[in-house]
C-alpha positions in Angstrom: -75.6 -21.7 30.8 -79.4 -22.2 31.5 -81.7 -20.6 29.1 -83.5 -18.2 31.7 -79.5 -16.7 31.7 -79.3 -17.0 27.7 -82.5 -15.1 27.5 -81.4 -12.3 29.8 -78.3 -11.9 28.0 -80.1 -11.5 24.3 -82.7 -9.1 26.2 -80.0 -6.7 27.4 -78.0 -6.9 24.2 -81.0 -6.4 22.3 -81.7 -3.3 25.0 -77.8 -1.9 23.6 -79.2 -2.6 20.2 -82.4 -0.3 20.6 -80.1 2.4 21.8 -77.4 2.1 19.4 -80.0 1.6 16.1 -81.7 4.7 17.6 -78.3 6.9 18.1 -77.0 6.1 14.8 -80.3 7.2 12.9 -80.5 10.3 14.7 -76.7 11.4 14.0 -76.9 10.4 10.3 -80.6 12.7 10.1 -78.0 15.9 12.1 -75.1 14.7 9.3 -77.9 14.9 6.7 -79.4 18.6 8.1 -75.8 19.8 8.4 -75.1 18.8 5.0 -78.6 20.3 3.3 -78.1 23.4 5.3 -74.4 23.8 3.5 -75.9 23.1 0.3 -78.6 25.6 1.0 -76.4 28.1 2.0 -72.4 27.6 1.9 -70.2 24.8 2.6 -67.2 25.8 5.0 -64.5 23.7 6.3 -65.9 23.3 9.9 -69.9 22.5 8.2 -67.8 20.0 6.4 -65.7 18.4 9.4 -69.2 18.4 11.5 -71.2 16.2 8.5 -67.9 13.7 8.0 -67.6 13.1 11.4 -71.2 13.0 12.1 -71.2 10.6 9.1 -68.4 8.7 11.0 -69.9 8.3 14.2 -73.3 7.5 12.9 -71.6 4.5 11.1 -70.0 3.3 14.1 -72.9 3.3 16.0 -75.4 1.8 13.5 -73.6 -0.6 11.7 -72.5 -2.9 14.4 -76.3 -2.6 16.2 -77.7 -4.0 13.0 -75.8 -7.3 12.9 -76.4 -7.6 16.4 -80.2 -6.4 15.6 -80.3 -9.2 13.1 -78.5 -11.9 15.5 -81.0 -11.6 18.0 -84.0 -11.5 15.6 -82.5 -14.9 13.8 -82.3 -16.6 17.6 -85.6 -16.0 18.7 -87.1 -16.9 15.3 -84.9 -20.4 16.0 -86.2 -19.9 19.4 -90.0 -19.9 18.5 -89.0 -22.4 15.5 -87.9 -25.2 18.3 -90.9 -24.2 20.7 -88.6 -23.2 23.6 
């Protein structure tokens, strides 16, 4: 693999990375809404279903994007470290 392909490849996955980082914020701040407005108000089973599975999904999303997040960072900090 040439590095011009290597490069390409880290730019789109850090590209998925943006949009799974960004994703899995925004549905833990809904699962965090959801579960203020049942504590504000009253907690019924379908409030509770939407925050655990918004809690779920959020987790899914964010959790694999910020190992990835943190590979790509770490390769072009070796990247810039070996002047290439």
């Amino acid at each position: 693999m040439s590095d011009d392909s290597v490069l390409a490849q880290r730019k789109k996955i850090a590209n998925w990375v943006s949009y799974g980082l960004r994703a899995g914020t925004i549905i833990y701040a809904i699962a965090m809404s959801l579960f203020f407005l049942g504590f504000m108000f009253k907690f019924t089973p379908a409030l509770t279903t939407a925050i655990l599975v918004a809690l779920i999904v959020g987790s899914v999303l964010l959790a694999p994007a910020m190992v990835f997040n943190y590979g790509v960072k770490a390769a072009n900090r070796e990247d810039r470290k070996a002047g290439r």
